[in-house]
C-alpha positions as CSV (number, residue, x, y, z in Angstrom):
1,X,0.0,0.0,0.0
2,X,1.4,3.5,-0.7
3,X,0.4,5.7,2.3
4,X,0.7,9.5,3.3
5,X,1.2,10.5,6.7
6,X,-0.1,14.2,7.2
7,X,2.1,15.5,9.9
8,X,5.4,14.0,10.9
9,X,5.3,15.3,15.3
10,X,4.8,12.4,17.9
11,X,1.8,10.3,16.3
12,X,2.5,10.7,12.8
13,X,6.4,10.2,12.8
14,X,6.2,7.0,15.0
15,X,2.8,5.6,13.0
16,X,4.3,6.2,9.6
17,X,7.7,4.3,10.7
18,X,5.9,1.2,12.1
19,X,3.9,1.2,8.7
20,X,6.6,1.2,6.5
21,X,8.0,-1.3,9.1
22,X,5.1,-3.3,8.0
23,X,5.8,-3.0,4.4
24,X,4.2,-0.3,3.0
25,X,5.7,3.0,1.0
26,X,5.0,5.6,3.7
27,X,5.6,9.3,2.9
28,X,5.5,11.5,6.1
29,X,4.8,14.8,5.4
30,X,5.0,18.1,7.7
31,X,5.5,22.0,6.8
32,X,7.7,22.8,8.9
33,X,11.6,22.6,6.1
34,X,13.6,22.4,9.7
35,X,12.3,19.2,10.8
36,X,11.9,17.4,7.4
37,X,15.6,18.6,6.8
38,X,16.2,16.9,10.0
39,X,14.3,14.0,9.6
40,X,16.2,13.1,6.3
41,X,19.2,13.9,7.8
42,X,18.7,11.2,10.5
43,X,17.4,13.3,13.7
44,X,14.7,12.6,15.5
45,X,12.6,15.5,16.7
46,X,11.6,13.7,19.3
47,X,12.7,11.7,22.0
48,X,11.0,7.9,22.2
49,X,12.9,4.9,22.7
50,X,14.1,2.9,19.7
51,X,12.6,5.4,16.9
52,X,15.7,6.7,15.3
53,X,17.1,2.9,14.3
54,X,13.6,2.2,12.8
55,X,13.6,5.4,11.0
56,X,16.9,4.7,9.6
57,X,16.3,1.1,9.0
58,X,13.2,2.0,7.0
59,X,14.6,4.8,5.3
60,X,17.4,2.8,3.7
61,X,15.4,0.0,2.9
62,X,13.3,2.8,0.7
63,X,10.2,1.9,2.4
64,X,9.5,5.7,4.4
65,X,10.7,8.7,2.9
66,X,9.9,12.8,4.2
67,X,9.2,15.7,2.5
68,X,7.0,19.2,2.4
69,X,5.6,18.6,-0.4
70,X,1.6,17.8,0.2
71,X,0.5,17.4,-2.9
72,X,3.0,15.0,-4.7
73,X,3.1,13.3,-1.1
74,X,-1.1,12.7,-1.5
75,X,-1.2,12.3,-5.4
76,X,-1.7,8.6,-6.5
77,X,-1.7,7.4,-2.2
78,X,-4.0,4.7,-1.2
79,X,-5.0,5.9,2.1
80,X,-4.1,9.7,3.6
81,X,-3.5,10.1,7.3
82,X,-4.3,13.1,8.9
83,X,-2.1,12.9,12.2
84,X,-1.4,17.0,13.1
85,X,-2.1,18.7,16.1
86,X,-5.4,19.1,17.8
87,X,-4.3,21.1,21.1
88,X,-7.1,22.8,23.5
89,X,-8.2,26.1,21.8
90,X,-7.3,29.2,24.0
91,X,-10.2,30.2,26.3
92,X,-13.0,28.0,25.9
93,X,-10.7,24.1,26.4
94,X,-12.4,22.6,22.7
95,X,-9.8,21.0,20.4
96,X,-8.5,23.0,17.9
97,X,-9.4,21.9,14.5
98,X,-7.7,24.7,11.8
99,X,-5.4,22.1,11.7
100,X,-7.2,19.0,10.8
101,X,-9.3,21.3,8.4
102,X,-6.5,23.0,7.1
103,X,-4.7,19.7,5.9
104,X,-8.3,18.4,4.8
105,X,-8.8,21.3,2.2
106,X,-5.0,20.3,1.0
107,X,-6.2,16.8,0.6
108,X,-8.7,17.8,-1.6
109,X,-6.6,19.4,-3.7
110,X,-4.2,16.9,-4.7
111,X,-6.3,13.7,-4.5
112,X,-5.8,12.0,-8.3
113,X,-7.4,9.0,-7.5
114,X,-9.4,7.1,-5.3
115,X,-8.4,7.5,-2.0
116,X,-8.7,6.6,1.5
117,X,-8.6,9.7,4.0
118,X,-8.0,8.8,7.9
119,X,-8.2,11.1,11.0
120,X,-5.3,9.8,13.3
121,X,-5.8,12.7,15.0
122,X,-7.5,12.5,18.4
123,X,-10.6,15.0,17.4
124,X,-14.2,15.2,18.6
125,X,-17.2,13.2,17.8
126,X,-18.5,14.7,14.4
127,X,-15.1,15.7,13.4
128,X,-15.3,13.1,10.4
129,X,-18.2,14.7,9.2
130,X,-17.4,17.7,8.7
131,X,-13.7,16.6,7.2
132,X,-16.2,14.4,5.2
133,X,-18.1,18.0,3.9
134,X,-15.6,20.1,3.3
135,X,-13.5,17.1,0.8
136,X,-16.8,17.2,-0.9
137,X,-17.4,21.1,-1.1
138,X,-14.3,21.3,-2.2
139,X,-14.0,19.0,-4.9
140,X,-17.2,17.1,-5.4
141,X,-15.9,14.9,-8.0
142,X,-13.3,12.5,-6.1
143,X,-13.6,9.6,-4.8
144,X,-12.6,9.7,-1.3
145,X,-14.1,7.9,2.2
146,X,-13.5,9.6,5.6
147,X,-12.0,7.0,8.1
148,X,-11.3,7.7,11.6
149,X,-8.7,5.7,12.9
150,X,-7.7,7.0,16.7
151,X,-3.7,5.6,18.0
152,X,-3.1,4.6,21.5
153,X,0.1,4.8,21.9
154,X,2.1,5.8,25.0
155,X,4.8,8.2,25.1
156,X,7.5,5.7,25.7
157,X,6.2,2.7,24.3
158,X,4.7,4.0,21.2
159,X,6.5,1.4,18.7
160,X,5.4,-1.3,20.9
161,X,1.9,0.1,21.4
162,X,1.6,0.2,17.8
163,X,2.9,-3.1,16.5
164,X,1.1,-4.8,19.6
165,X,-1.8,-3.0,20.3
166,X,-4.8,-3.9,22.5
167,X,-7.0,-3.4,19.7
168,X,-7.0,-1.7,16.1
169,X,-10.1,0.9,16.4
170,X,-11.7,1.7,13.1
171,X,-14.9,3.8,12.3
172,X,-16.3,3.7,9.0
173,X,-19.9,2.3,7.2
174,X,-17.6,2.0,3.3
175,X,-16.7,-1.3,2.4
176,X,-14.0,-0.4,0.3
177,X,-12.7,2.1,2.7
178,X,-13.1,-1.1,4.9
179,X,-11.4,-3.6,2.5
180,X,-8.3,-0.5,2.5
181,X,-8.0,-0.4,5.7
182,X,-7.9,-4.0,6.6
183,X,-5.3,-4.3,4.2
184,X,-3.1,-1.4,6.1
185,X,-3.4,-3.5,9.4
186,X,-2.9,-7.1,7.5
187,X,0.3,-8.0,9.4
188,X,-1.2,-7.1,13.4
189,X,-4.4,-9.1,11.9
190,X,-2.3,-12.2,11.1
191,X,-0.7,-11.7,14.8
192,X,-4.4,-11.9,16.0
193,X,-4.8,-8.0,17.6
194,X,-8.0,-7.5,17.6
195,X,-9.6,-4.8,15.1
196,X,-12.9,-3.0,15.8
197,X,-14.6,-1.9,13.4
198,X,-17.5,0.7,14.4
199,X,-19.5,3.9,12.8
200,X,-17.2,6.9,12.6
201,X,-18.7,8.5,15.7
202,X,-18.3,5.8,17.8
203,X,-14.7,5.7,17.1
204,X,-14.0,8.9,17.7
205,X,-15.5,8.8,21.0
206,X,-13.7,5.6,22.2
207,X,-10.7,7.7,22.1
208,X,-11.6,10.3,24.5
209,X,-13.6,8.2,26.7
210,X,-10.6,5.8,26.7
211,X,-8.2,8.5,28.1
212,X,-11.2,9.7,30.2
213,X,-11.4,6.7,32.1
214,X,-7.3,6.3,32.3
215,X,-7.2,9.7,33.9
216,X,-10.3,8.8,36.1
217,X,-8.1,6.3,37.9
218,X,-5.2,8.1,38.3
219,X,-7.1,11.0,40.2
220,X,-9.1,8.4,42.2
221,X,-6.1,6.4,43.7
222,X,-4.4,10.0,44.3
223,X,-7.5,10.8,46.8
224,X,-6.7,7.2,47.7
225,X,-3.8,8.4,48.4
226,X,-4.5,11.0,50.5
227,X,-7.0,9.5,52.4
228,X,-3.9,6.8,53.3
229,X,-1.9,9.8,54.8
230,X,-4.9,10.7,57.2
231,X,-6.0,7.2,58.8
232,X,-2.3,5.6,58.4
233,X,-2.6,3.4,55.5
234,X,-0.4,2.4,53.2
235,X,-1.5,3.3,49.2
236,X,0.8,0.7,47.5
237,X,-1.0,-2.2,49.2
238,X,-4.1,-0.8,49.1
239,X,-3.2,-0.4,44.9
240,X,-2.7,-4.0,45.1
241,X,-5.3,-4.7,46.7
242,X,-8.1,-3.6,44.4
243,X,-5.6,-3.9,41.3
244,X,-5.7,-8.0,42.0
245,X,-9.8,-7.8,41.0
246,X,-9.8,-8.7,37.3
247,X,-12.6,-5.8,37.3
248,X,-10.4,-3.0,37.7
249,X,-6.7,-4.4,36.8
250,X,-3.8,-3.4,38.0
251,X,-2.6,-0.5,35.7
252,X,-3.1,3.3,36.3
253,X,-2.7,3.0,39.7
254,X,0.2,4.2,41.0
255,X,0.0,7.3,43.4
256,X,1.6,10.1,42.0
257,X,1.4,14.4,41.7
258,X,-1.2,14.2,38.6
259,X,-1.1,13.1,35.2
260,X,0.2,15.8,32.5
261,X,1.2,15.1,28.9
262,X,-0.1,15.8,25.4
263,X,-3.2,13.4,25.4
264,X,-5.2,13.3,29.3
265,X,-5.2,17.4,30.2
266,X,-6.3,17.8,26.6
267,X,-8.8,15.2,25.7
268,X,-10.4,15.3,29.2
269,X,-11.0,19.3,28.4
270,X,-12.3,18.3,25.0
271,X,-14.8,15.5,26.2
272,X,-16.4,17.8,28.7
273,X,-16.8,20.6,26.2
274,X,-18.5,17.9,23.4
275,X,-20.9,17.0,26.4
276,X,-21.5,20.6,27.1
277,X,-22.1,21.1,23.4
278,X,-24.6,18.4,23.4
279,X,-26.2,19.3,27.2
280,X,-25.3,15.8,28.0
281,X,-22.9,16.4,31.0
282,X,-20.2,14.1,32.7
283,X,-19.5,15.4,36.2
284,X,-17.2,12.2,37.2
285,X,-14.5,14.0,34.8
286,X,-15.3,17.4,35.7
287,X,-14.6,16.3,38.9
288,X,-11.7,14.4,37.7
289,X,-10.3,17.4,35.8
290,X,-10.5,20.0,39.2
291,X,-8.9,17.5,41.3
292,X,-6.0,16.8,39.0
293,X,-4.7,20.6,38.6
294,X,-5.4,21.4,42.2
295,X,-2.7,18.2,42.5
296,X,0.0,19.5,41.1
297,X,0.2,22.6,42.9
298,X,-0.5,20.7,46.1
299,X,2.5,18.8,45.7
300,X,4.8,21.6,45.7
301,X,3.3,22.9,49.2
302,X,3.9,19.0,50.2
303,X,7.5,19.5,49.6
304,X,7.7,22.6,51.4
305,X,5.5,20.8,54.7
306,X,8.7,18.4,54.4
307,X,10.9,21.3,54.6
308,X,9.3,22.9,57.4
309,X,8.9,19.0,59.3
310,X,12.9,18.9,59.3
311,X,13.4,22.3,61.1
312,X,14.6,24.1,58.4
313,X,11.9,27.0,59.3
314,X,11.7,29.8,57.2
315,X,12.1,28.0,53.5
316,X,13.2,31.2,52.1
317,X,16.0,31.5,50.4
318,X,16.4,27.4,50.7
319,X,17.6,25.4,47.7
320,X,15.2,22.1,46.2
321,X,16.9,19.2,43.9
322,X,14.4,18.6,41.9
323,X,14.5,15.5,40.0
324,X,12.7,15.1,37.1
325,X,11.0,17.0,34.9
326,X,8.6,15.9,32.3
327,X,5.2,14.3,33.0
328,X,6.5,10.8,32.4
329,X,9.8,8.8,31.9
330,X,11.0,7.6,28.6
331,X,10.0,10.9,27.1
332,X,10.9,14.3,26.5
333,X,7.2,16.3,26.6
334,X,6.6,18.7,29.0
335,X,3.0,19.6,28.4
336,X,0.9,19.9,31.5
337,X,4.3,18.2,33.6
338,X,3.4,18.3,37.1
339,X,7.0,19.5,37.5
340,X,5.8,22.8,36.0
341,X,3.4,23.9,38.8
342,X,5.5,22.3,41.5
343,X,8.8,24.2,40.4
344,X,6.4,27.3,40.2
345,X,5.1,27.2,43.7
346,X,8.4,26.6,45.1
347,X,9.3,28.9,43.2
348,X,6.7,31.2,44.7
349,X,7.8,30.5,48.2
350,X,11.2,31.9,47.8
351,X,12.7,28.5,47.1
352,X,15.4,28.0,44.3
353,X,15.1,25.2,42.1
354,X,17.8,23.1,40.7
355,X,16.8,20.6,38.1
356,X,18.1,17.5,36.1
357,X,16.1,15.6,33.9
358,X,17.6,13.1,31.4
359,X,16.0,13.9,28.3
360,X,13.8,17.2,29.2
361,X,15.7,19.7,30.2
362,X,15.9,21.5,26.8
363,X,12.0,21.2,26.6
364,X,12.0,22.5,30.5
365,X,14.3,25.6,29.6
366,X,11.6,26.9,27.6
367,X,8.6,26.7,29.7
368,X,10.4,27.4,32.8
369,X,13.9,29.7,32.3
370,X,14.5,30.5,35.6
371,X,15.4,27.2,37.4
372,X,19.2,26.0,37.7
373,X,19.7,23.0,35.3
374,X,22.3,20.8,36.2
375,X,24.1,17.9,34.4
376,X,23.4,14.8,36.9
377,X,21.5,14.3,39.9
378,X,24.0,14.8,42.6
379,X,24.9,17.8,40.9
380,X,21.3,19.0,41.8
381,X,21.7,17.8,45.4
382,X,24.8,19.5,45.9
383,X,24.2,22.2,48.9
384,X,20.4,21.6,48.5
385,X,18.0,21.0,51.5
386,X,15.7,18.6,49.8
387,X,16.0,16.4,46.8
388,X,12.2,15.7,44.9
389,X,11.6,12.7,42.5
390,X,9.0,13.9,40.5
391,X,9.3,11.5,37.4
392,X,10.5,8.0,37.5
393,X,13.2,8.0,35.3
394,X,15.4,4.6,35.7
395,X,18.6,7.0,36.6
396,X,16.8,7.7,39.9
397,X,15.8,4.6,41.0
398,X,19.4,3.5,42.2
399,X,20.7,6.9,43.3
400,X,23.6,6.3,45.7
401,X,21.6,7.1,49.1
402,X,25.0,7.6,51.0
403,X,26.7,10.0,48.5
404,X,23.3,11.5,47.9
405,X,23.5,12.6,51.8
406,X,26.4,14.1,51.9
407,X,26.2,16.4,49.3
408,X,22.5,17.8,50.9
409,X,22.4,20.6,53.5
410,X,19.9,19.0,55.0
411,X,18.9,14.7,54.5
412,X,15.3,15.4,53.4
413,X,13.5,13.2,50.4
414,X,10.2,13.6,48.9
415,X,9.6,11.1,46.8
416,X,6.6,11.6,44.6
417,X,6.8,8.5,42.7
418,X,7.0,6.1,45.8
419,X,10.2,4.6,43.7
420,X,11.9,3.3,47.1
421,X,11.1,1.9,50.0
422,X,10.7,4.2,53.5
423,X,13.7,1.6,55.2
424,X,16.1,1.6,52.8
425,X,16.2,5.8,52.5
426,X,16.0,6.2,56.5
427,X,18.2,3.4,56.9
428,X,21.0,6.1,54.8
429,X,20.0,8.6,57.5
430,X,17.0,10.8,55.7
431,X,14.4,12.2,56.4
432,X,11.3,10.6,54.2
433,X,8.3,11.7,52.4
434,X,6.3,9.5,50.2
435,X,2.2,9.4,48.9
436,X,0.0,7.7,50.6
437,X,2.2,5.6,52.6
């Protein structure tokens, strides 16, 4: 199959690489010259484990190939992915579509042939219908079906995600758009992953009520979590616990400061905005929403309660290690990071910041200019009064605890990730924080 990929950021980049991986003649498309230079000249712009040796596998093999051009790119493809950006639209939280729109009224222009046109994009319920509208107002003539197609990947395991997903979901009533798209997804089909295939609607709603529900447990084991502090409980067994019931499963519930990245703050804003627009209300994720930014925030004060427990009195003027910095490991986004607002409201209190982060400090130095980046993490600790785990990188889960205590002004950890156990860090002589335990 020959297949464009509109976009070439997180989703598109790593989608059309594990399709050419499959086989197929991918071209990735995007409009911004820098990163296609890039690209072609072997750079990721992005940070995601294993990417850049299946790029470059795929590109000399002749299979995936990256370029500005749209409409040679589209011209004579058997399927067209639309996989650009639909961030939260400035004061009102709806997903911003100009993109989506914008590449659909491209489409239209170069389509030769019959053609297949999928929204990868994560977009709200009626999205495909009006993609579907304007391909047809623009050019009534071609012969085109509107697909929607949502990915699932996570940042970190994308490639894995993708060529062993939990299931393939695919909305669309067109048998040949049907026949096209089961041919796309031929080799995860032979390796039995399941593929759903649903009206367009439906699929695009999965999406968001998938990350809905994701979020929904992440906020409800961090009240958990709190309500371990208060009575004396311990939040990792009480994880466990519930996790063990086949009912709820064991995943998403690790007590944390809040989820951030570039799918939950966004697509939990979107949802509630499509339920708005269609007076058909969810209050669990309102509720969920609220809880998780007053988190973040809350956090920070938690670090500075630490400070205060340990004598240090007035925190003014007092130095935090803070380790890690974007919303998850394996990754370098810092959208919606609970770093940011934890950094901030230390920040706030007169604290200075000093931060390491193994792959997000150049993303971190944009958002947040003030702080101290540092090359390692004992560099951070270095005449600090506190060290923070904040992301659960793999280079913090085997810190040297007695080295680690001799650099610090004072022996205080707050570990946000409950990454070790209470014995072993007061065992080296600190003083311990965790959640919920």
């Amino acid at each position: 199959m020959r297949i464009t990929m509109i976009g070439s950021g997180y989703v598109g980049l790593v989608s059309g690489a594990c399709l050419s991986d499959f086989g197929h003649d991918v071209i990735c498309v995007d409009k911004d010259q820098a990163k296609i230079d890039a690209l072609n000249a072997g750079r990721m712009p992005i940070y995601e484990p294993g990417l850049d040796q299946l790029v470059a596998a795929n590109v000399q093999a002749g299979r995936l190939t990256f370029t500005t051009d749209l409409a040679a790119a589209v011209a004579g493809a058997d399927a067209v992915f639309i996989a650009v950006g639909t961030p939260s639209r400035r004061g009102d939280g709806h997903a911003d579509l100009s993109y989506v729109y914008g590449a659909t009224r491209e489409i239209a222009a170069a389509v030769t042939g019959p053609t297949v046109v999928v929204t990868k994009s994560t977009v709200p319920v009626g999205t495909g219908d009006e993609v579907e509208r304007i391909l047809r107002e623009e050019r009534a003539e071609i012969d085109v079906a509107v697909v929607s197609n949502p990915e699932f990947l996570r940042e970190g395991a994308a490639i894995g995600d993708f060529k062993r997903p939990d299931r393939i979901v695919i909305g669309t009533d067109d048998a040949r758009a049907r026949a096209v798209m089961q041919a796309i997804y031929r080799p995860l089909y032979l390796n039995e992953s399941p593929i759903l295939f649903t009206g367009r609607r439906t699929s695009e709603l999965i999406k968001y009520a998938a990350n809905a529900f994701l979020a929904t447990k992440i906020t409800f084991i961090n009240e958990i979590a709190d309500l371990c502090e208060a009575v004396g409980a311990d939040v990792q067994d009480v994880s466990r616990g519930i996790g063990l019931d086949n009912r709820i499963g064991r995943k998403f519930l690790h007590a944390g400061p809040g989820y951030g990245g570039s799918c939950f703050p966004k697509d939990t804003l979107a949802l509630l905005k499509t339920a708005e627009d269609f007076d058909s209300p969810i209050q669990i994720v309102d509720a969920v929403v609220k809880v998780n930014d007053a988190r973040k925030r809350k956090m920070g004060r938690k670090v500075l309660h630490a400070l205060e427990q340990d004598g240090a009195g007035d925190v003014r003027g007092k130095t935090v290690a803070l380790l890690g910095l974007t919303f998850k490991p394996n990754t370098d986004d810092m959208r919606d990071a609970p770093a940011i607002a934890i950094a901030q409201a230390l920040a706030d209190a007169g604290v200075t910041v000093r931060a390491h982060d193994p792959e997000g400090m150049d993303a971190a130095r944009r958002i947040m200019p003030d702080l101290d980046y540092v090359a390692d993490p004992y560099a951070a600790a270095r005449g600090a009064d506190a060290v923070v785990i904040v992301t659960e990188w793999d280079a913090y889960r085997a810190l040297d605890l007695p080295r680690l205590k001799q650099l610090l002004v004072r022996p205080v950890m707050v570990d946000l990730r409950n990454i070790y156990r209470r014995a072993d860090v007061e065992a080296a002589g600190f003083t311990y924080t965790a959640i919920g335990r």
